[in-house]
N, CA, C and O atoms as a GROMACS GRO file, in nm:
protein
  612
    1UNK      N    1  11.193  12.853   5.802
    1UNK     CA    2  11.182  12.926   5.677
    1UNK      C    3  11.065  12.871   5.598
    1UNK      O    4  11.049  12.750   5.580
    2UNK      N    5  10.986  12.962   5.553
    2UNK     CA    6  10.852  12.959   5.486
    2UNK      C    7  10.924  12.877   5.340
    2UNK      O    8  11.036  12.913   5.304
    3UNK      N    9  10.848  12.764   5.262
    3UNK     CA   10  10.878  12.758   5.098
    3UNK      C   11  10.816  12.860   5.030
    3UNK      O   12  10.722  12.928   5.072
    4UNK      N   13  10.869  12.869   4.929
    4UNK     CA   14  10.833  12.942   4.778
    4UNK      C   15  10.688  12.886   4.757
    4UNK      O   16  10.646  12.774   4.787
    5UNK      N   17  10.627  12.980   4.704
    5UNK     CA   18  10.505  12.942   4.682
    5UNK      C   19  10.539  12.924   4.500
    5UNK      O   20  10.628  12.988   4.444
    6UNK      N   21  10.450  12.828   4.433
    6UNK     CA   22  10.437  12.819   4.285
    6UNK      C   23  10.499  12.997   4.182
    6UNK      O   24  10.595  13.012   4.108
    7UNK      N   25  10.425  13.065   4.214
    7UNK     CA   26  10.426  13.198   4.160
    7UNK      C   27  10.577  13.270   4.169
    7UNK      O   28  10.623  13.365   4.105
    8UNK      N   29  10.652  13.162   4.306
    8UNK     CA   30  10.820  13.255   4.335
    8UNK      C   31  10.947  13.188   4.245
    8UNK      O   32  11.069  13.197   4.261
    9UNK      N   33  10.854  13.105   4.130
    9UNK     CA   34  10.946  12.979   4.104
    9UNK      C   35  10.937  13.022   3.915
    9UNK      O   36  10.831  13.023   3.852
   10UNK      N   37  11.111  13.060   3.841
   10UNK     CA   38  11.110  13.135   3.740
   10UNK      C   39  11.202  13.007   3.668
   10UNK      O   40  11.274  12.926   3.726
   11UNK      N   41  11.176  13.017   3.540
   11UNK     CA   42  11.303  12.926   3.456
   11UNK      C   43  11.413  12.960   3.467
   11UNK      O   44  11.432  13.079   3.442
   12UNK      N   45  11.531  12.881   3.506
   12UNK     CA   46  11.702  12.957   3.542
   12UNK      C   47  11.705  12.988   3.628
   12UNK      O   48  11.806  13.052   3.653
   13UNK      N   49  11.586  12.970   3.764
   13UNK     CA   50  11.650  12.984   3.891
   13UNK      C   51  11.716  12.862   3.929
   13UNK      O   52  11.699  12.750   3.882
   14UNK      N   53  11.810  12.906   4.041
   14UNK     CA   54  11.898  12.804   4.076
   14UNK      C   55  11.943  12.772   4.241
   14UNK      O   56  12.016  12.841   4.312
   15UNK      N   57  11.893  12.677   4.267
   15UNK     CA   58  11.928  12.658   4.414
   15UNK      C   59  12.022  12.530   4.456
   15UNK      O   60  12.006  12.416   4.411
   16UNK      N   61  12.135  12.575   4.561
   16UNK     CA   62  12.222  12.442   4.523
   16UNK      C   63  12.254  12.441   4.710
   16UNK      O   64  12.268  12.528   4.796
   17UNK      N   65  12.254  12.325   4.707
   17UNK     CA   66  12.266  12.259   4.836
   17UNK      C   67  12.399  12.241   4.936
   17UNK      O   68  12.501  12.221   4.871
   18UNK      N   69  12.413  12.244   5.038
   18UNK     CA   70  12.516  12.194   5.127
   18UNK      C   71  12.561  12.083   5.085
   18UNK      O   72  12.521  12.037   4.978
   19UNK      N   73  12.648  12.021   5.159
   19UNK     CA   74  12.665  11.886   5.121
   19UNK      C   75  12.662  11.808   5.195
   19UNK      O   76  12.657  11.850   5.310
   20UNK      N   77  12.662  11.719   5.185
   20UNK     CA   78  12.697  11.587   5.275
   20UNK      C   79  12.762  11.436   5.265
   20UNK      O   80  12.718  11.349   5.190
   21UNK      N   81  12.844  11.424   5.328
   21UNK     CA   82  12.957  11.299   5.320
   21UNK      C   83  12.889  11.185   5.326
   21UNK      O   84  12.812  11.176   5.422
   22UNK      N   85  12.893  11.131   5.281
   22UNK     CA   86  12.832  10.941   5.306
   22UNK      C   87  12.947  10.866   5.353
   22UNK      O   88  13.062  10.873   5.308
   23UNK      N   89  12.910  10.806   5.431
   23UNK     CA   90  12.985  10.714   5.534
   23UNK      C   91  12.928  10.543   5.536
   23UNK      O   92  12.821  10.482   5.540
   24UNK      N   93  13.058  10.516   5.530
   24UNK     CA   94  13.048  10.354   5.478
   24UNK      C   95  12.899  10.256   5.592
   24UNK      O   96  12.810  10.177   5.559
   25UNK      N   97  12.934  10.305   5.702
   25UNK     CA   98  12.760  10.205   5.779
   25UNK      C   99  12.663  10.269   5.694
   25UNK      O  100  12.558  10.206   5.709
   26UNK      N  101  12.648  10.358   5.618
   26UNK     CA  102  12.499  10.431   5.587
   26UNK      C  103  12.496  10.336   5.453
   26UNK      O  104  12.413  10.248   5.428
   27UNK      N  105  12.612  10.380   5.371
   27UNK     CA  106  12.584  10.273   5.243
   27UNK      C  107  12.503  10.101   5.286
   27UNK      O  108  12.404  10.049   5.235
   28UNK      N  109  12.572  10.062   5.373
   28UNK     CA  110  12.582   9.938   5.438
   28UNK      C  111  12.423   9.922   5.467
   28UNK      O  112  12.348   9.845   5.407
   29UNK      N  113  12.385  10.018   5.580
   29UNK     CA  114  12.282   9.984   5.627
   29UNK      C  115  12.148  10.033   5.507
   29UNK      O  116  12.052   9.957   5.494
   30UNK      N  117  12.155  10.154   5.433
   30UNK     CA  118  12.054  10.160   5.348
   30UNK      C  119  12.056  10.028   5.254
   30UNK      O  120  11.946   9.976   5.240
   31UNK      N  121  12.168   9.963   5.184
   31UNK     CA  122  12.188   9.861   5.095
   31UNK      C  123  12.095   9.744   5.188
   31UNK      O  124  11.990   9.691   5.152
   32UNK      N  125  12.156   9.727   5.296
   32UNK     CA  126  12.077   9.614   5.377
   32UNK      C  127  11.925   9.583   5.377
   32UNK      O  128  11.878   9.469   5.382
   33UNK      N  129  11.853   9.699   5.372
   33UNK     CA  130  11.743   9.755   5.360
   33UNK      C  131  11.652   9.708   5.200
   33UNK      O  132  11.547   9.648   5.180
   34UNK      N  133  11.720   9.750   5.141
   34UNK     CA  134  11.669   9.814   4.982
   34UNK      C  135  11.705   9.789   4.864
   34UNK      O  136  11.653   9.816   4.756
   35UNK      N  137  11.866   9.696   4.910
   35UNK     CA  138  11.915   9.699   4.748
   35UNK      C  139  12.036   9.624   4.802
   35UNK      O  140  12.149   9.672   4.794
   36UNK      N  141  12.005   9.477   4.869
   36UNK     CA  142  12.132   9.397   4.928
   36UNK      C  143  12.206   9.325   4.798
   36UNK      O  144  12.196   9.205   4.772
   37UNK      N  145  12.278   9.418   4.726
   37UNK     CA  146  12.358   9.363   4.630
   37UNK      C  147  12.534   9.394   4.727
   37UNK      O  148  12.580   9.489   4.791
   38UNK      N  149  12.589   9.246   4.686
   38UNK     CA  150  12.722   9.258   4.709
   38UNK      C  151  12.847   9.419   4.727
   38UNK      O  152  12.920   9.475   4.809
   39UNK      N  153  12.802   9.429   4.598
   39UNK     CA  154  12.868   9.550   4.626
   39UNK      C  155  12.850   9.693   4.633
   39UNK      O  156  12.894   9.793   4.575
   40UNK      N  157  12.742   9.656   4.754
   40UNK     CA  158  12.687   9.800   4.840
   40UNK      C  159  12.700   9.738   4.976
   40UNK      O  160  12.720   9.818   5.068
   41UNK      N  161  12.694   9.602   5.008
   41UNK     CA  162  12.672   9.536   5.164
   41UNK      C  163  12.783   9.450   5.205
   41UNK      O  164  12.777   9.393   5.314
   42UNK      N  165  12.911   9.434   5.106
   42UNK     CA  166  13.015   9.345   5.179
   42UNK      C  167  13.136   9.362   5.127
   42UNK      O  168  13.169   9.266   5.056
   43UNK      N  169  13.247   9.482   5.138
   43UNK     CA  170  13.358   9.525   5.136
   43UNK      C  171  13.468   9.432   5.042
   43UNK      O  172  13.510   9.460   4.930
   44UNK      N  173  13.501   9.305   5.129
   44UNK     CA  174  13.581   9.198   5.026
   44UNK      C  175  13.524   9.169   4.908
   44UNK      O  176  13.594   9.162   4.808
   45UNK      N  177  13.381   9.147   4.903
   45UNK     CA  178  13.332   9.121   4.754
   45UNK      C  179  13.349   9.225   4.721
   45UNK      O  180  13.452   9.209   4.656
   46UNK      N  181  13.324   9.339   4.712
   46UNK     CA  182  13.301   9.502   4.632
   46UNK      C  183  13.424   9.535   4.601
   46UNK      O  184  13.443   9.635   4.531
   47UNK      N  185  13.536   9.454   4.650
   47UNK     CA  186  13.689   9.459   4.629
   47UNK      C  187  13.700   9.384   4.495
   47UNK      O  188  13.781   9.398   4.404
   48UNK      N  189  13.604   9.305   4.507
   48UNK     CA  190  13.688   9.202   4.380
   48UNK      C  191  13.565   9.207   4.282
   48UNK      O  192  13.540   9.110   4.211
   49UNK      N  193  13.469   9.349   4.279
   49UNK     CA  194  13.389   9.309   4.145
   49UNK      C  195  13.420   9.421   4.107
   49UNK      O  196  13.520   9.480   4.148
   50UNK      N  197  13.292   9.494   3.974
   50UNK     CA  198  13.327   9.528   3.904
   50UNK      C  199  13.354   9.699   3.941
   50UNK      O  200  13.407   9.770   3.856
   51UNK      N  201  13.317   9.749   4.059
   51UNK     CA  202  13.364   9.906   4.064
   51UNK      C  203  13.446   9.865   4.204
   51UNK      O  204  13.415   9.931   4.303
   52UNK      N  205  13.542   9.770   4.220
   52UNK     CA  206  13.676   9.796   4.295
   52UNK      C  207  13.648   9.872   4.474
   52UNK      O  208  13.719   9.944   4.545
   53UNK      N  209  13.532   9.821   4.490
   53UNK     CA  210  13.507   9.865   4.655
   53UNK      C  211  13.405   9.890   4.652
   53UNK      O  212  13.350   9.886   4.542
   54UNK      N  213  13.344   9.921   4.744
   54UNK     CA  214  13.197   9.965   4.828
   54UNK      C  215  13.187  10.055   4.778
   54UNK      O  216  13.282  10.133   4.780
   55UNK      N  217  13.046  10.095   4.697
   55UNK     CA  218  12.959  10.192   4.651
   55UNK      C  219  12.844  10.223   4.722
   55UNK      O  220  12.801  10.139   4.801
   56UNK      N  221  12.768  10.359   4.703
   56UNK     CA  222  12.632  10.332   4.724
   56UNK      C  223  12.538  10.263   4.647
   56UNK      O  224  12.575  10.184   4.561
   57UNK      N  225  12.424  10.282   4.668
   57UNK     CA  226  12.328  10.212   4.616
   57UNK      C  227  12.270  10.355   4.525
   57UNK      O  228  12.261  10.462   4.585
   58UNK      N  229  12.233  10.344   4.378
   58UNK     CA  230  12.190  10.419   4.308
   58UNK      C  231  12.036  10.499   4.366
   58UNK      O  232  12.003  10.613   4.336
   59UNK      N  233  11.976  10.429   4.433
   59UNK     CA  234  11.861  10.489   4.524
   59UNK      C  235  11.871  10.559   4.645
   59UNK      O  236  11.793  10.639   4.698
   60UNK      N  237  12.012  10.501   4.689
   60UNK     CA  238  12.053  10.588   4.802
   60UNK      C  239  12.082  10.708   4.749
   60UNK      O  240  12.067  10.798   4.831
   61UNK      N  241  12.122  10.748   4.629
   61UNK     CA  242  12.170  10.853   4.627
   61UNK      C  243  12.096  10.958   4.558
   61UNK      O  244  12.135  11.074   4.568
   62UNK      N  245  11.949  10.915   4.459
   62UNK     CA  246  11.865  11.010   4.474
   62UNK      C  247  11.770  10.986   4.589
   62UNK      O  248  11.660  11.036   4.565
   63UNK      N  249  11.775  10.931   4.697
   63UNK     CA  250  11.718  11.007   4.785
   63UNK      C  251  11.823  11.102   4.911
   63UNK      O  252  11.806  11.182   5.003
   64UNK      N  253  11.887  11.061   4.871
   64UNK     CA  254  11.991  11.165   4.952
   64UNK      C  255  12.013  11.326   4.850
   64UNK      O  256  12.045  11.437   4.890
   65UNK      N  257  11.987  11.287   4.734
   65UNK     CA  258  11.964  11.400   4.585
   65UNK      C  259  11.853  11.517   4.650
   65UNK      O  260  11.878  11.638   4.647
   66UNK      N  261  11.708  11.453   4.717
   66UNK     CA  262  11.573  11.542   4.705
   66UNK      C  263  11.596  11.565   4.857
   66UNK      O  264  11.515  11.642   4.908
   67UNK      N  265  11.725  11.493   4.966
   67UNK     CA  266  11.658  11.518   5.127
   67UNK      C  267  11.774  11.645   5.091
   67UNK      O  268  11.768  11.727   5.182
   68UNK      N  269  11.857  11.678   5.006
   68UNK     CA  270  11.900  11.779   5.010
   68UNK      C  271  11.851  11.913   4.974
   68UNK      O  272  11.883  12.020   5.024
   69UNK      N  273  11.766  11.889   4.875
   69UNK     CA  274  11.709  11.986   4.841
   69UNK      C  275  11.598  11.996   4.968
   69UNK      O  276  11.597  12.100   5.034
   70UNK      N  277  11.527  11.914   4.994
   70UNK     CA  278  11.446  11.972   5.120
   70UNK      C  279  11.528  12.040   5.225
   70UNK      O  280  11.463  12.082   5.320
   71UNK      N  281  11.604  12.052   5.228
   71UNK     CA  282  11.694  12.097   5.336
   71UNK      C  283  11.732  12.198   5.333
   71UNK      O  284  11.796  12.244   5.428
   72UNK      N  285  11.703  12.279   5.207
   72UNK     CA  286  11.714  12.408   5.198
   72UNK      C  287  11.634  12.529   5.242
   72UNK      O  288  11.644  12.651   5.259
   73UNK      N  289  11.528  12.403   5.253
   73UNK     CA  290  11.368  12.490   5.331
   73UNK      C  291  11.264  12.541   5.168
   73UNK      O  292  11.142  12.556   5.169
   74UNK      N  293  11.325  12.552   5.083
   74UNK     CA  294  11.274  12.597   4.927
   74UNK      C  295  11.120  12.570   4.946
   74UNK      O  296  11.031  12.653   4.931
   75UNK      N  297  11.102  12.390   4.996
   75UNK     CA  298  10.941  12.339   4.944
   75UNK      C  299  10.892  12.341   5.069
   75UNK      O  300  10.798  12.262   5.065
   76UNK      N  301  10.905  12.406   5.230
   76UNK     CA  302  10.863  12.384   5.331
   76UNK      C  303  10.724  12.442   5.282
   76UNK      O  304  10.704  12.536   5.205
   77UNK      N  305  10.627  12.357   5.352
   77UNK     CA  306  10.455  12.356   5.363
   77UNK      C  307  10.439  12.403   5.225
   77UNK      O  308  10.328  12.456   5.231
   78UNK      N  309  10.466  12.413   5.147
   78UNK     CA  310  10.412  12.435   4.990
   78UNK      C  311  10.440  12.329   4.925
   78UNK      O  312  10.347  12.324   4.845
   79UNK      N  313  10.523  12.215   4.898
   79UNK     CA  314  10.505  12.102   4.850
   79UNK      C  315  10.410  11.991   4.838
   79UNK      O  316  10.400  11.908   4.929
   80UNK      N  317  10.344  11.985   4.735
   80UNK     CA  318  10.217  11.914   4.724
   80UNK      C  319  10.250  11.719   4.683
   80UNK      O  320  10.169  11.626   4.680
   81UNK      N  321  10.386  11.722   4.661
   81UNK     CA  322  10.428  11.581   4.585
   81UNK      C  323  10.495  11.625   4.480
   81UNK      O  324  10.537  11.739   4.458
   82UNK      N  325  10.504  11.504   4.396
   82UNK     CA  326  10.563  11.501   4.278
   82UNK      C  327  10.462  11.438   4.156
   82UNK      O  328  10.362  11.379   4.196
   83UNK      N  329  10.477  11.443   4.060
   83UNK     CA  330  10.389  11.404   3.949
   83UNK      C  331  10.451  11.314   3.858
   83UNK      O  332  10.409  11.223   3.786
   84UNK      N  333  10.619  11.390   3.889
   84UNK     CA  334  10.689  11.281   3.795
   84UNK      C  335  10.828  11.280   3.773
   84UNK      O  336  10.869  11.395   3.756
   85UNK      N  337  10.932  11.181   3.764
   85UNK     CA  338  11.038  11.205   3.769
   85UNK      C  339  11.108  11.151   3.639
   85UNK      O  340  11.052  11.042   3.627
   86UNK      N  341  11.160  11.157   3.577
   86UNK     CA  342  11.231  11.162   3.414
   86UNK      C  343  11.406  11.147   3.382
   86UNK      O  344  11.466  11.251   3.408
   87UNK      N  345  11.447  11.092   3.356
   87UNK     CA  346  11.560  11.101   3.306
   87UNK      C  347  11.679  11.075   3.420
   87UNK      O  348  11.754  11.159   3.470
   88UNK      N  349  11.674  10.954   3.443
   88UNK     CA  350  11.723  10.906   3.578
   88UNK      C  351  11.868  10.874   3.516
   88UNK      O  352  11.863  10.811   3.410
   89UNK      N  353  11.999  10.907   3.564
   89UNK     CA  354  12.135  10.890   3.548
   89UNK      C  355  12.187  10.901   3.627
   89UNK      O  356  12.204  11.008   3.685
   90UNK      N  357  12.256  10.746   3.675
   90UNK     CA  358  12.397  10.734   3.765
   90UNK      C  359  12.520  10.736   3.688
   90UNK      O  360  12.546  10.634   3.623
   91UNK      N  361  12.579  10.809   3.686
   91UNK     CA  362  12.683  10.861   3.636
   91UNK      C  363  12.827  10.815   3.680
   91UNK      O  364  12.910  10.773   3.599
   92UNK      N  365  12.851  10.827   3.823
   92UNK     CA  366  12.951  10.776   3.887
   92UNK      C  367  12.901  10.681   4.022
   92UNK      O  368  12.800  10.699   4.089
   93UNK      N  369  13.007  10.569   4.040
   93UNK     CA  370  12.968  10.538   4.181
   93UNK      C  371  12.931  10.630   4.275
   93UNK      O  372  12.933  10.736   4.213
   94UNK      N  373  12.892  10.656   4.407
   94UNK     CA  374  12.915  10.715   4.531
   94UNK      C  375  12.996  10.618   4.598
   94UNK      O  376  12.962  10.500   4.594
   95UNK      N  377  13.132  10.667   4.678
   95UNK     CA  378  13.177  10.570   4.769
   95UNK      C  379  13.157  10.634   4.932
   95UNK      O  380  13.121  10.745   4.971
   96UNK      N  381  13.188  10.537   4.987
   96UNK     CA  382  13.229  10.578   5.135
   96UNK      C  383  13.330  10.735   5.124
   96UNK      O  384  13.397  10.757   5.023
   97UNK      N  385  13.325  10.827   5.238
   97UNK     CA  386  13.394  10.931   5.214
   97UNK      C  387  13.349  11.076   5.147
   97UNK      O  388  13.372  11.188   5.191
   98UNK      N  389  13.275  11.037   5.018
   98UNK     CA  390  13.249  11.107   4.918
   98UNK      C  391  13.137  11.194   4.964
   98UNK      O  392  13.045  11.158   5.037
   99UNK      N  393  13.155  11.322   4.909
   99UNK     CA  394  13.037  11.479   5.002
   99UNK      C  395  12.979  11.463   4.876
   99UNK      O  396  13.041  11.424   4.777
  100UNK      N  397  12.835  11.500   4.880
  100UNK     CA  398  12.758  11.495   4.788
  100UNK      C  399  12.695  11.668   4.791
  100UNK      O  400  12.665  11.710   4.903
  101UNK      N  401  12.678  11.761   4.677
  101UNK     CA  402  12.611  11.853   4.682
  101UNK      C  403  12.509  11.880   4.574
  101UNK      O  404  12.561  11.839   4.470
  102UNK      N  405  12.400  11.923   4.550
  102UNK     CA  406  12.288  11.915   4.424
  102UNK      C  407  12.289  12.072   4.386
  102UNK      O  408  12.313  12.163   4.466
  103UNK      N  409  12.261  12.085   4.258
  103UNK     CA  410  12.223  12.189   4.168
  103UNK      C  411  12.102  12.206   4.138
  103UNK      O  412  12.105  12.088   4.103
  104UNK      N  413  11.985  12.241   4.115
  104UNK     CA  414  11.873  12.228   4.118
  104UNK      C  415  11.840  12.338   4.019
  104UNK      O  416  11.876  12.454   4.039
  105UNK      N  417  11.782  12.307   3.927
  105UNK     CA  418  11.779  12.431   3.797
  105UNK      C  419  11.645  12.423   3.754
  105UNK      O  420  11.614  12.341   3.668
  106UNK      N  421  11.557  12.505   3.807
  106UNK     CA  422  11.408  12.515   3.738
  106UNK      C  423  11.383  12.532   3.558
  106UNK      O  424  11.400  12.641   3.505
  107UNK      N  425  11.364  12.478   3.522
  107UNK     CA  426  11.368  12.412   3.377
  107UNK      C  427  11.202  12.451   3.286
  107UNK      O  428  11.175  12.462   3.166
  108UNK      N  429  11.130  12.462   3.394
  108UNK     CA  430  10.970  12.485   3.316
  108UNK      C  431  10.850  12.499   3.480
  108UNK      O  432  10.882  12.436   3.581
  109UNK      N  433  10.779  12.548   3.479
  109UNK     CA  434  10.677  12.626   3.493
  109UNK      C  435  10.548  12.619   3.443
  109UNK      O  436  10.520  12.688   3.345
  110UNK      N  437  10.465  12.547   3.492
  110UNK     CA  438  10.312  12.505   3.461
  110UNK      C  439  10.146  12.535   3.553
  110UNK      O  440  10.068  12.461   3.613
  111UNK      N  441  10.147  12.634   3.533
  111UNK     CA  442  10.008  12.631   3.635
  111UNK      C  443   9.924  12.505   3.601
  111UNK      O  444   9.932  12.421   3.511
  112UNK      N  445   9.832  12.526   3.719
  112UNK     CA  446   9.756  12.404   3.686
  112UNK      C  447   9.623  12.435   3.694
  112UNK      O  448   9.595  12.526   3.771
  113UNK      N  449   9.528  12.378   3.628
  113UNK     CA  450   9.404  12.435   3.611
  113UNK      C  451   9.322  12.457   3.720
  113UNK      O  452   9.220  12.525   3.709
  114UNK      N  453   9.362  12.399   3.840
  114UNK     CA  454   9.288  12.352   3.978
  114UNK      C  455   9.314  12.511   4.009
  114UNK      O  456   9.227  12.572   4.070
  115UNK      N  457   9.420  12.573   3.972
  115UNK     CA  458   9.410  12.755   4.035
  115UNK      C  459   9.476  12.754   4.175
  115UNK      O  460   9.517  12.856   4.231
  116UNK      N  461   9.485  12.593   4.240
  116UNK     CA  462   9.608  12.612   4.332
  116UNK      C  463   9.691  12.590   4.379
  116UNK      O  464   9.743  12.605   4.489
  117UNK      N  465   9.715  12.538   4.268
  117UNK     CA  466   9.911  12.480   4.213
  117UNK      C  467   9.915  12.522   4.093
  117UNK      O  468   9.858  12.598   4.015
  118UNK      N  469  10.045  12.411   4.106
  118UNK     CA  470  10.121  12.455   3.986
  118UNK      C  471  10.279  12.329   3.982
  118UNK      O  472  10.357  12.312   4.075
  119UNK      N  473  10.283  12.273   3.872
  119UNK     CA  474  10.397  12.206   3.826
  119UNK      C  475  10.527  12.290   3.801
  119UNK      O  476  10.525  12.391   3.731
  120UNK      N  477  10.661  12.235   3.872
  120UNK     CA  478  10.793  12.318   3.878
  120UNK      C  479  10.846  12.201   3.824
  120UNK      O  480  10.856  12.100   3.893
  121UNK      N  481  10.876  12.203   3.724
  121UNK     CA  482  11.014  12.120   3.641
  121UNK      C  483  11.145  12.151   3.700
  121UNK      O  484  11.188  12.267   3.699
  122UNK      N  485  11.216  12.047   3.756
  122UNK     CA  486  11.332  12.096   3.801
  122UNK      C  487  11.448  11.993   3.743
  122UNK      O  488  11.433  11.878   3.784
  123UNK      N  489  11.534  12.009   3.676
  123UNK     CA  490  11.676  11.973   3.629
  123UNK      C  491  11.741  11.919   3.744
  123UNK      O  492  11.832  12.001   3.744
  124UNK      N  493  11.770  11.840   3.852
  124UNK     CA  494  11.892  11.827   3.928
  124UNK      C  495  12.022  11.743   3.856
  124UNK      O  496  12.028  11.660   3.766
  125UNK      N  497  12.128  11.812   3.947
  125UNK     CA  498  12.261  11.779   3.924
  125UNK      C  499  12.342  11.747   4.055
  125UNK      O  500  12.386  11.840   4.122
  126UNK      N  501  12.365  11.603   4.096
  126UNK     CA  502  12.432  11.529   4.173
  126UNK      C  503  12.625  11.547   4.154
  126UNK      O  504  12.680  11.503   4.053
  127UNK      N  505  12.698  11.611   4.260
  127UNK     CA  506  12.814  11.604   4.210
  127UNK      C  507  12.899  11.531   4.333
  127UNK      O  508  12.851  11.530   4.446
  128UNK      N  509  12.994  11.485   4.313
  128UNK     CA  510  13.088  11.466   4.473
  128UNK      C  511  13.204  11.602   4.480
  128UNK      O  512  13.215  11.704   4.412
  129UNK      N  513  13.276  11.550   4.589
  129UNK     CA  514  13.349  11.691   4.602
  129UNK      C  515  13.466  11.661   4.496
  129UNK      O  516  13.573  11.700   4.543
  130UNK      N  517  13.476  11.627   4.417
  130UNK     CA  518  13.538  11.666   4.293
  130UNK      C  519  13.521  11.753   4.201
  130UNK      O  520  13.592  11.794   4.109
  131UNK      N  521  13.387  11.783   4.250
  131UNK     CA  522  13.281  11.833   4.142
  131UNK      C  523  13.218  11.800   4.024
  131UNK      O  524  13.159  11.870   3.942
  132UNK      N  525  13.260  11.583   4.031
  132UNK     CA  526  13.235  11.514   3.922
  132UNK      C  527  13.055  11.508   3.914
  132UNK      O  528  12.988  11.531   4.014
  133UNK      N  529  13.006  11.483   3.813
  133UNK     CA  530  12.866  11.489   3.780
  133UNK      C  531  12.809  11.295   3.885
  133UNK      O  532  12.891  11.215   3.840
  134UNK      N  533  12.744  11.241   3.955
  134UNK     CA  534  12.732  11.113   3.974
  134UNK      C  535  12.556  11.084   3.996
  134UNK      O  536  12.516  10.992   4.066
  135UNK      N  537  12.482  11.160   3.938
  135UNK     CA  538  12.355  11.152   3.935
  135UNK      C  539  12.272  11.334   3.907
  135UNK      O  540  12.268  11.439   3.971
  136UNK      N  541  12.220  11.283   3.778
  136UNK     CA  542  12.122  11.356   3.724
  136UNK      C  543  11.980  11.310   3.658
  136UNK      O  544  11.960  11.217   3.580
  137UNK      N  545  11.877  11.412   3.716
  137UNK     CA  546  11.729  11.360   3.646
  137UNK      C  547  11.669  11.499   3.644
  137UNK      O  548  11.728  11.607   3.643
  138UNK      N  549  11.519  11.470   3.643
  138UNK     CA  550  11.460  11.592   3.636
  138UNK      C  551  11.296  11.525   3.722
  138UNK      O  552  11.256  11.409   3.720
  139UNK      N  553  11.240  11.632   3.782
  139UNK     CA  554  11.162  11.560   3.839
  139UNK      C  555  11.061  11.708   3.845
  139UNK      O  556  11.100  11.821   3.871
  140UNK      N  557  10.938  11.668   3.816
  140UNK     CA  558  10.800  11.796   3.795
  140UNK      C  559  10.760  11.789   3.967
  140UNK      O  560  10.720  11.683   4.016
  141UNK      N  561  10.777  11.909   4.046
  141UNK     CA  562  10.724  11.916   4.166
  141UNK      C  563  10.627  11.990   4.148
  141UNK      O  564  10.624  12.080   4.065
  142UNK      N  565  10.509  11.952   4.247
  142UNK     CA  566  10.384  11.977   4.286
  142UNK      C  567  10.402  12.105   4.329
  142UNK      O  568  10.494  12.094   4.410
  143UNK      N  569  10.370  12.224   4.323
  143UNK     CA  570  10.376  12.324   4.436
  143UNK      C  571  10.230  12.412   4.465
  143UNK      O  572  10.140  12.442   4.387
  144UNK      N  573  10.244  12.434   4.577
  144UNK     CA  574  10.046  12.510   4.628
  144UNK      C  575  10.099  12.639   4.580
  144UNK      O  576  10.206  12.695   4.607
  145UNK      N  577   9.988  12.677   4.493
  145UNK     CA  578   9.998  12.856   4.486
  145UNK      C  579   9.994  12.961   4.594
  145UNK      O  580   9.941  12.923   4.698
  146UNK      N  581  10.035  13.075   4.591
  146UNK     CA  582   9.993  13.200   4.670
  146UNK      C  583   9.850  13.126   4.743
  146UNK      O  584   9.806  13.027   4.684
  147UNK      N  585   9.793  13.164   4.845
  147UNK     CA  586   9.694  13.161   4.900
  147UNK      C  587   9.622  13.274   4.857
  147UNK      O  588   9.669  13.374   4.910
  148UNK      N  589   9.486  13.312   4.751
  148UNK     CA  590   9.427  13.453   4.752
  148UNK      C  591   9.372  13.506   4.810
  148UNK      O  592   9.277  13.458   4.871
  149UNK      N  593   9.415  13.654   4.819
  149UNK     CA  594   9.329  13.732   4.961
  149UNK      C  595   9.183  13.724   4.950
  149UNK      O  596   9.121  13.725   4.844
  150UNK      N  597   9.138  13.718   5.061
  150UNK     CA  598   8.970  13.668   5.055
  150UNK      C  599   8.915  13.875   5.126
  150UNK      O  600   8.948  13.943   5.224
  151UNK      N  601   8.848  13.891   5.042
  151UNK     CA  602   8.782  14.037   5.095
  151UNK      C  603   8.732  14.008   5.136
  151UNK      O  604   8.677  13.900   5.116
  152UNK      N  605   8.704  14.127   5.278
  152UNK     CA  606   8.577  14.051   5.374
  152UNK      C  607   8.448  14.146   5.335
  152UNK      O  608   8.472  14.266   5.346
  153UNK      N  609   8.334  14.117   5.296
  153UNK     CA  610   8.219  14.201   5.241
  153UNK      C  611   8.133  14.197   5.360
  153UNK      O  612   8.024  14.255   5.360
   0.00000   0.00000   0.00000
């Protein structure tokens, strides 16, 4: 599936993701990696501190936040990067078990002077299958414009 080009992208559109379960080796092994705090990498301690068991790691879970949204196909070959991300909130743990699904709410709309992009403000909303809120931000994506037809003279 082709992405949206800049020009297919309106304020109040809304694209929301599958989900996906996190499973206690992934916490384990991303924590191991990136963020070896106790209670993301060793069960008995995460028992006896302060959120009562094994969590994820707050980074694990916005990047598990944007591989969802790529997964929708939305930014395939039209994604240029990001410019900037804003308003970072972990809200709830993630534990072992827990399905994660994103909301994604285009928020603002910016051409860019270069003529071939354009900035997409996007709102995301992190929930588990409770449908509790456990990570929200907003992050300005890069996107390539329409390609313009070239006349042939």
């Amino acid at each position: 599936m082709a992405g949206r080009w800049f020009e297919e992208f309106s304020v109040g559109d809304v694209i929301e993701t599958r989900g996906v379960t996190v499973t206690e080796s992934q916490i384990i092994d991303f924590a191991l990696m990136f963020d070896p705090q106790s209670f993301h990498i060793d069960g008995v301690a995460a028992a006896e501190g302060p959120f009562g068991g094994l969590i994820a790691s707050g980074f694990q879970t916005l990047g598990l936040t944007f591989r969802l949204l790529l997964a929708t196909g939305v930014l395939d070959g039209t994604s240029l990067g990001s410019g900037a991300m804003d308003e970072v909130r972990w809200l709830r743990p993630v534990r072992p078990g827990d399905t994660l699904r994103v909301r994604v709410e285009v928020v603002g709309t910016r051409p860019s002077r270069r003529g071939d992009r354009g900035v997409v403000r996007c709102a995301y909303a992190t929930t588990n299958q409770h449908g509790e809120p456990v990570l929200t931000c907003a992050i300005d994506q890069i996107i390539a414009a329409r390609p313009s037809a070239t006349v042939a003279v």
